[in-house]
KOLLUM-902783 format. One record per residue: y, x negated, z negated of N, C-alpha, C in turn. Coordinates in steps of 0.1 Angstrom, whole numbers, padded with zeros to 4 digits, always signed. Last residue first. Layout:
KOLLUM-902783
YXZYXZYXZ ...
***
This chain:
KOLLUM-902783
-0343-0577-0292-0345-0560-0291-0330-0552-0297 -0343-0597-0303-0340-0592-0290-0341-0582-0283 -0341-0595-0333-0330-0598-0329-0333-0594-0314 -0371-0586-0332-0362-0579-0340-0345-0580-0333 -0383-0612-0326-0386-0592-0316-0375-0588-0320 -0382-0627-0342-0373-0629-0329-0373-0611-0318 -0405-0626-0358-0397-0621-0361-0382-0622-0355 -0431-0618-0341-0420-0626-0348-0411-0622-0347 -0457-0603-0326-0449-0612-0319-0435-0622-0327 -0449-0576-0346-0458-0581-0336-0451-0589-0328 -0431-0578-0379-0428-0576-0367-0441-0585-0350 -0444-0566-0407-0444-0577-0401-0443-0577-0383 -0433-0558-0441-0435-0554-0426-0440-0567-0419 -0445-0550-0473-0440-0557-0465-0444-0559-0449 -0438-0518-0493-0445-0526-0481-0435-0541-0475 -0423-0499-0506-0422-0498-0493-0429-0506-0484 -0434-0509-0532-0438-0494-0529-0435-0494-0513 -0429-0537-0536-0443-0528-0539-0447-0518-0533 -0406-0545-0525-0418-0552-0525-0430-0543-0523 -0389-0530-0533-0389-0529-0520-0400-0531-0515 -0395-0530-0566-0397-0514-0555-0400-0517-0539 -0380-0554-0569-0396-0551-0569-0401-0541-0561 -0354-0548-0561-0365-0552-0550-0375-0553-0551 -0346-0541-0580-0345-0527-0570-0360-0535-0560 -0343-0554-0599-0355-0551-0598-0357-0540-0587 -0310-0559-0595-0320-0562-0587-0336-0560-0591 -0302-0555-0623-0301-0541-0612-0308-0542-0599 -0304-0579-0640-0320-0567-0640-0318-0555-0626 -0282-0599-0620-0286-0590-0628-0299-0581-0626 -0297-0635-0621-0293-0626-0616-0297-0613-0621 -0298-0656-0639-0287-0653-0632-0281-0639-0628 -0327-0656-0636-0317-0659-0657-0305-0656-0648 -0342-0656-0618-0340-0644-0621-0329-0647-0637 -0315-0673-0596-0321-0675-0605-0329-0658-0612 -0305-0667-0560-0301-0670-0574-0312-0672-0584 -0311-0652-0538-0302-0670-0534-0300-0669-0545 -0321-0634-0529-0311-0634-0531-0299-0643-0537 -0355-0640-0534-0341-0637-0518-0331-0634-0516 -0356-0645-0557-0351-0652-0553-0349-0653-0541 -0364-0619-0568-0346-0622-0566-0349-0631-0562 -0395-0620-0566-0385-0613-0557-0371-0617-0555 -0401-0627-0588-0403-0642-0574-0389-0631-0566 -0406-0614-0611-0395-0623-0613-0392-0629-0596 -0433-0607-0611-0417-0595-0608-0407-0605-0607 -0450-0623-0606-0450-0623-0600-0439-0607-0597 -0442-0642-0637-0439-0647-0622-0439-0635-0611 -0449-0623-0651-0436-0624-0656-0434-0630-0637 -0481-0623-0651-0473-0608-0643-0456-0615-0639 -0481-0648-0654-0486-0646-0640-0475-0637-0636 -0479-0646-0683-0467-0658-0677-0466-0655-0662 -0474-0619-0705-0483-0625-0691-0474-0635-0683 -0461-0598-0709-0459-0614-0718-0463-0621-0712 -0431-0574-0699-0447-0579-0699-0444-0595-0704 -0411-0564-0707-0424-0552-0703-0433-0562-0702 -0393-0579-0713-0388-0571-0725-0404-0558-0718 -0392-0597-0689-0395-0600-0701-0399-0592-0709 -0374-0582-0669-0391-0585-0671-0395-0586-0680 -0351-0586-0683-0356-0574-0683-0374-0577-0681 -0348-0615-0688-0349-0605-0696-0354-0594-0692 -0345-0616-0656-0361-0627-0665-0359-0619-0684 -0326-0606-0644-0341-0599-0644-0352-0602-0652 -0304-0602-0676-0305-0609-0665-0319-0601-0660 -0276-0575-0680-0293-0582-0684-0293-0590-0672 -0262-0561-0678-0255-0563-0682-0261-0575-0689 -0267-0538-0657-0256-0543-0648-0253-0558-0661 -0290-0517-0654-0288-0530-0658-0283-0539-0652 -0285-0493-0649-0291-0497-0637-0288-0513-0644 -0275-0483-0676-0288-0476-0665-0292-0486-0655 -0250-0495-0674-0264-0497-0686-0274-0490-0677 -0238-0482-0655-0236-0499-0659-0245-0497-0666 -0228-0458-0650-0243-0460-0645-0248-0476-0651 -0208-0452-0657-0219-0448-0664-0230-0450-0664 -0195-0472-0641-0191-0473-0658-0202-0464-0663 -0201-0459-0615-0201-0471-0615-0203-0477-0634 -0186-0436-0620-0197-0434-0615-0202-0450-0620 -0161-0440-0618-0162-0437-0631-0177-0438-0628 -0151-0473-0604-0152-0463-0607-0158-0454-0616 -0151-0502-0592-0145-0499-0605-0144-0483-0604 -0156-0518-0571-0168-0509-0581-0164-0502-0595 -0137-0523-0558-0145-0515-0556-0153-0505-0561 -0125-0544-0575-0119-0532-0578-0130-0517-0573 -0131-0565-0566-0139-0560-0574-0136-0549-0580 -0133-0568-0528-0127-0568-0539-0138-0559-0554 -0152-0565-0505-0142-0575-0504-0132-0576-0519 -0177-0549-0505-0175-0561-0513-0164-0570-0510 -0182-0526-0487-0177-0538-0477-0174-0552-0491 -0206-0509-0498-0195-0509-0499-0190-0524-0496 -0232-0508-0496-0224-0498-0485-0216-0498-0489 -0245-0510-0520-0247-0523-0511-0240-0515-0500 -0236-0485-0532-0234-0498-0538-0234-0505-0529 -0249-0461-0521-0237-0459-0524-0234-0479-0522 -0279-0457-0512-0268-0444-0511-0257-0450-0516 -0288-0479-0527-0292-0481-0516-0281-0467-0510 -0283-0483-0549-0279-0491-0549-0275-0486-0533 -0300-0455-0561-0285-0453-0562-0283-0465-0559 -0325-0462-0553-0321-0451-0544-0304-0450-0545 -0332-0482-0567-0331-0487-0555-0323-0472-0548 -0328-0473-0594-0320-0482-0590-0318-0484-0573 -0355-0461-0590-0340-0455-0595-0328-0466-0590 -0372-0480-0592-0370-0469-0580-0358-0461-0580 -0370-0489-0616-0369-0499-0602-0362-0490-0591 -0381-0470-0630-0364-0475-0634-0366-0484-0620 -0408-0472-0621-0400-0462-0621-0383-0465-0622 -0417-0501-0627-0415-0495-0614-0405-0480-0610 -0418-0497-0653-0406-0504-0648-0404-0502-0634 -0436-0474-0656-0424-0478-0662-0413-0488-0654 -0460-0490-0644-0455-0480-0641-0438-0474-0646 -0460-0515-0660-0455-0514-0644-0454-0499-0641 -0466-0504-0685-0457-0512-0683-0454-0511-0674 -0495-0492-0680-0484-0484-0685-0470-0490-0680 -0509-0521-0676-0506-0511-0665-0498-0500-0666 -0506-0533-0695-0498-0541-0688-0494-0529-0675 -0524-0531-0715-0515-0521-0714-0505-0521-0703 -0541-0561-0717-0537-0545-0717-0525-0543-0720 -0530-0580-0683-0527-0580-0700-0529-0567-0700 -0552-0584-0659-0545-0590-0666-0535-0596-0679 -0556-0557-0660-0567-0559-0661-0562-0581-0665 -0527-0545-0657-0535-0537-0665-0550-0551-0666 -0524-0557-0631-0513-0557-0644-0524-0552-0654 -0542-0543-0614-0543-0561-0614-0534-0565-0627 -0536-0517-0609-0546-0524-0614-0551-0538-0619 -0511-0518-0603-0514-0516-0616-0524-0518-0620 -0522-0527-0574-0510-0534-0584-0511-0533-0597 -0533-0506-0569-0541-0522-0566-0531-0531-0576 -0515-0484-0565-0527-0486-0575-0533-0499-0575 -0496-0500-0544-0493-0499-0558-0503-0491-0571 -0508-0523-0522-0510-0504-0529-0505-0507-0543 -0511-0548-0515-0502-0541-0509-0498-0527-0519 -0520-0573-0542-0526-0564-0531-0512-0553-0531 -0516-0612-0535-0510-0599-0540-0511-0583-0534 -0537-0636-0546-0528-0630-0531-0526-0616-0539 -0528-0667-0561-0534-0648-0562-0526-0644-0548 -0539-0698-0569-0536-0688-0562-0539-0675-0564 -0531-0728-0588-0541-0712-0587-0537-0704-0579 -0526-0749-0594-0531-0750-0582-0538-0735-0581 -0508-0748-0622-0528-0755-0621-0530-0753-0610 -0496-0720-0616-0496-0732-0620-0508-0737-0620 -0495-0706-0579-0494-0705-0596-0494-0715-0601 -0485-0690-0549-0490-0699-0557-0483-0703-0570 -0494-0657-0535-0485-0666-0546-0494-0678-0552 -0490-0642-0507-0496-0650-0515-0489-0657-0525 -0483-0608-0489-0484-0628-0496-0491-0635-0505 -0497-0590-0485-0487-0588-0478-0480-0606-0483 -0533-0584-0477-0524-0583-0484-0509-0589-0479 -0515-0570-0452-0522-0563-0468-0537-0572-0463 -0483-0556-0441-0490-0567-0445-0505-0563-0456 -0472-0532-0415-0478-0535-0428-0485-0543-0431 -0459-0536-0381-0475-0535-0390-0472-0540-0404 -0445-0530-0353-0448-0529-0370-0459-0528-0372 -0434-0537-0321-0449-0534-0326-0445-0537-0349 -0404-0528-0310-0414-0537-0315-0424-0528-0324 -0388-0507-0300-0384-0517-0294-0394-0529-0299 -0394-0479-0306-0390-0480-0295-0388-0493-0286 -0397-0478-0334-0409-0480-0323-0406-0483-0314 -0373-0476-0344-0378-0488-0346-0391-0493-0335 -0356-0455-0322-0367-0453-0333-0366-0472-0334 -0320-0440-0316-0335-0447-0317-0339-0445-0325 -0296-0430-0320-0304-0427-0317-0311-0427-0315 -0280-0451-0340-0279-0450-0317-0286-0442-0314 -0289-0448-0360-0280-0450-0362-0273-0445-0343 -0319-0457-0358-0316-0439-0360-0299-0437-0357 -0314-0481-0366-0316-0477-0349-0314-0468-0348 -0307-0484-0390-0296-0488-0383-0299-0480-0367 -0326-0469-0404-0315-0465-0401-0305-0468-0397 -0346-0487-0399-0349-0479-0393-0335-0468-0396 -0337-0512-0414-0342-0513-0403-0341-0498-0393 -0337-0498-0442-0329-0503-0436-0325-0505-0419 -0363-0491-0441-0353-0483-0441-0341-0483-0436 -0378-0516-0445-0382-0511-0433-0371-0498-0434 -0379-0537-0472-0367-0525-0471-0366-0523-0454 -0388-0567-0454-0390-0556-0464-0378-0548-0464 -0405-0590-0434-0396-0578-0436-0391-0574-0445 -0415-0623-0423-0418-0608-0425-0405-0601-0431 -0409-0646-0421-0418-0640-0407-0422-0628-0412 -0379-0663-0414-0387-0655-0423-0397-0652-0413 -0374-0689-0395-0372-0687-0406-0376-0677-0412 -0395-0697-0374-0383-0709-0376-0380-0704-0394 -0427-0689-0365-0409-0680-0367-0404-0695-0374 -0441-0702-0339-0436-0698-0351-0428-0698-0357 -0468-0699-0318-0456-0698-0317-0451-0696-0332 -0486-0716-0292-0486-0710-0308-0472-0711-0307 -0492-0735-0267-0499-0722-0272-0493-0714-0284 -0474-0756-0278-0494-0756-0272-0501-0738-0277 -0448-0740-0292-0455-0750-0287-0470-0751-0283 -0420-0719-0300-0433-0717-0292-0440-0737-0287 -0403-0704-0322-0405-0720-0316-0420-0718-0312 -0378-0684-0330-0390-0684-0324-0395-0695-0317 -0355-0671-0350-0356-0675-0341-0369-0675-0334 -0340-0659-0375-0350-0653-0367-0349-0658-0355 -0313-0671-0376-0327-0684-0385-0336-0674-0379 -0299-0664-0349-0296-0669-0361-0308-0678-0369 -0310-0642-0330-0315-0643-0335-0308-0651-0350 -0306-0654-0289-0302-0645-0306-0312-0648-0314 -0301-0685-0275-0310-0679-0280-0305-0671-0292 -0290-0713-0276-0296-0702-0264-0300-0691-0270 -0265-0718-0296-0279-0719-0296-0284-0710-0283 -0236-0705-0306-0239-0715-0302-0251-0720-0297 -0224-0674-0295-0233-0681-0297-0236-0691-0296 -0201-0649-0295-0202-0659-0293-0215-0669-0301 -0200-0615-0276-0206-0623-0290-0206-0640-0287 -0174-0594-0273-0180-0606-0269-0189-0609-0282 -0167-0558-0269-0171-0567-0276-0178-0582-0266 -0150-0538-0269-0148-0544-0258-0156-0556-0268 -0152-0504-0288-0146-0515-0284-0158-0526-0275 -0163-0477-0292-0157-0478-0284-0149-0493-0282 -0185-0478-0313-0174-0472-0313-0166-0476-0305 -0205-0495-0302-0209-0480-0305-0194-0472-0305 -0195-0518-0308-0196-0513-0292-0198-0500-0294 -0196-0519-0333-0181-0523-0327-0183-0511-0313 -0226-0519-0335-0216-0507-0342-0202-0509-0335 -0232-0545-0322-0238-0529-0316-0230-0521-0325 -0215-0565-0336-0212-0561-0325-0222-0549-0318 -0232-0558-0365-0216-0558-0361-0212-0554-0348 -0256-0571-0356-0253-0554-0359-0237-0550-0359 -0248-0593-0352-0253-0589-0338-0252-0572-0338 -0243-0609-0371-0231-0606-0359-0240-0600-0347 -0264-0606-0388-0253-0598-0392-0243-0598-0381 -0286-0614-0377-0288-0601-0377-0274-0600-0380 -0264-0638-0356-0276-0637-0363-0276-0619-0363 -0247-0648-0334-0257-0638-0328-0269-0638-0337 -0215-0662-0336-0226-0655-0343-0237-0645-0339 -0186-0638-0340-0190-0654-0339-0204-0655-0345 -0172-0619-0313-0184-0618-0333-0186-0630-0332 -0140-0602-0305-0154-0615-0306-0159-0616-0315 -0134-0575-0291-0130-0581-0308-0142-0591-0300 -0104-0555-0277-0115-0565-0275-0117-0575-0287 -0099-0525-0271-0099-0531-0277-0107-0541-0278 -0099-0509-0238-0107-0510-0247-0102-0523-0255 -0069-0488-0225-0080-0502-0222-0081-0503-0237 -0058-0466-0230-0064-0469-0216-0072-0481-0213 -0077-0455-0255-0063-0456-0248-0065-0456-0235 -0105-0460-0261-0095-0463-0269-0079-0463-0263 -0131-0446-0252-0120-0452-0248-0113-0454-0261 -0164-0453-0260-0161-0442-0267-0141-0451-0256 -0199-0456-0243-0184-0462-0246-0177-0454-0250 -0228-0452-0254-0221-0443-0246-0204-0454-0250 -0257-0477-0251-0247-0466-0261-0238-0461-0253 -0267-0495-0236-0271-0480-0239-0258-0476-0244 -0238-0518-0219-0246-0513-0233-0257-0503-0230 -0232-0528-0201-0241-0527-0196-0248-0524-0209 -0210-0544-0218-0214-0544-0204-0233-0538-0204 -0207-0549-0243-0204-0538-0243-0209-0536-0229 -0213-0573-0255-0227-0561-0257-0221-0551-0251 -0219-0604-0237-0213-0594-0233-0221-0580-0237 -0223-0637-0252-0231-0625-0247-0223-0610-0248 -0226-0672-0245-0217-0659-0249-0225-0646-0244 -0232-0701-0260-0238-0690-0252-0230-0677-0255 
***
């Protein structure tokens, strides 16, 4: 399936000479799709090539007897992101789907068949730490804070750098901040080192694993996502999470 973004874009065509530069995106997931609206944004001649009817990539949408359901995530998080790509064209996120805040926003299943649904507010949160192990609630505030930290300097500089070499990060900024933003810990240590609670430990720890690794793997500089989790909410696009890619 091929899809033409520059024909008939919104965005304003920027020339490049006398004829527009023509790039192909292979790929009509979230990442060849934002590619090709920023290409087109800046004045190139873009094709998208698609194998599957349908954008999207795993945000797909399988409709049968009535019911429909998302193929691969069906909710959100870091709505920032989201909303500064469209700010990006001069849109809103409103502009093109219904958002709604989860709450509660999942569910975690425990050992022995135990379930906790996990409350959205981050007073509901400390409250559940705290009434789970004392003191537990001091603790999350604490680490939620160094969380938040992390997420503001990952999110301004770090994850906005194209990662094609490691030289990138080799700066002086980057060397000072290496202990601060725990470049040198795994997350199941750092968790570890605020709470004893096997529950709490699970339910900071679950986060990295949307980042395709282990928390023993992956560095504590990801507790960014606890933050994403907690304090920004998890979204949930009206209609699936296929709104997102057709829009």
């Amino acid at each position: 399936m091929v899809h033409d973004v520059s024909s008939g874009s919104p965005y304003e065509d920027i020339e490049l000479g006398a004829e527009k530069k023509k790039v192909v995106v292979i790929g009509a997931g979230f990442a060849g799709l934002s590619a090709a609206c920023t290409l087109a944004k800046e004045g190139f001649d873009v094709t998208v090539v698609e194998r599957l009817p349908e954008v999207g990539g795993r945000c797909r949408t399988w409709s049968s007897g009535g019911y429909s359901f998302d193929m691969g995530p069906s909710w959100y998080w870091m709505p920032d992101v989201f909303d500064d790509f469209f700010a990006s064209f001069g849109r809103k996120t409103s502009d093109f789907y219904d958002l709604r805040r989860l709450d509660p926003p999942y569910r975690l299943f425990l050992d022995n068949g135990r379930t906790l649904d996990i409350p959205d507010r981050v007073q509901d949160m400390e409250a559940l730490f705290e009434r789970t192990e004392p003191g537990a609630g001091k603790q999350f505030r604490a680490f939620m804070q160094q969380a938040q930290y992390k997420y503001s300097v990952a999110m301004s500089d770090y994850v906005k750098r194209p990662s094609l070499r490691l030289t990138e990060f080799m700066d002086l900024r980057m060397l000072r901040e290496a202990f601060r933003l725990d470049m040198f810990r795994s997350q199941a240590s750092h968790v570890r080192s605020f709470f004893k609670h096997p529950d709490l430990i699970a339910i900071m720890e679950w986060p990295v694993l949307f980042l395709g690794g282990s928390p023993k793997s992956v560095p504590a500089m990801y507790s960014l996502m606890n933050y994403a989790a907690v304090q920004l909410g998890t979204w949930f696009p009206m209609g699936g999470m296929s709104q997102v890619a057709h829009h």
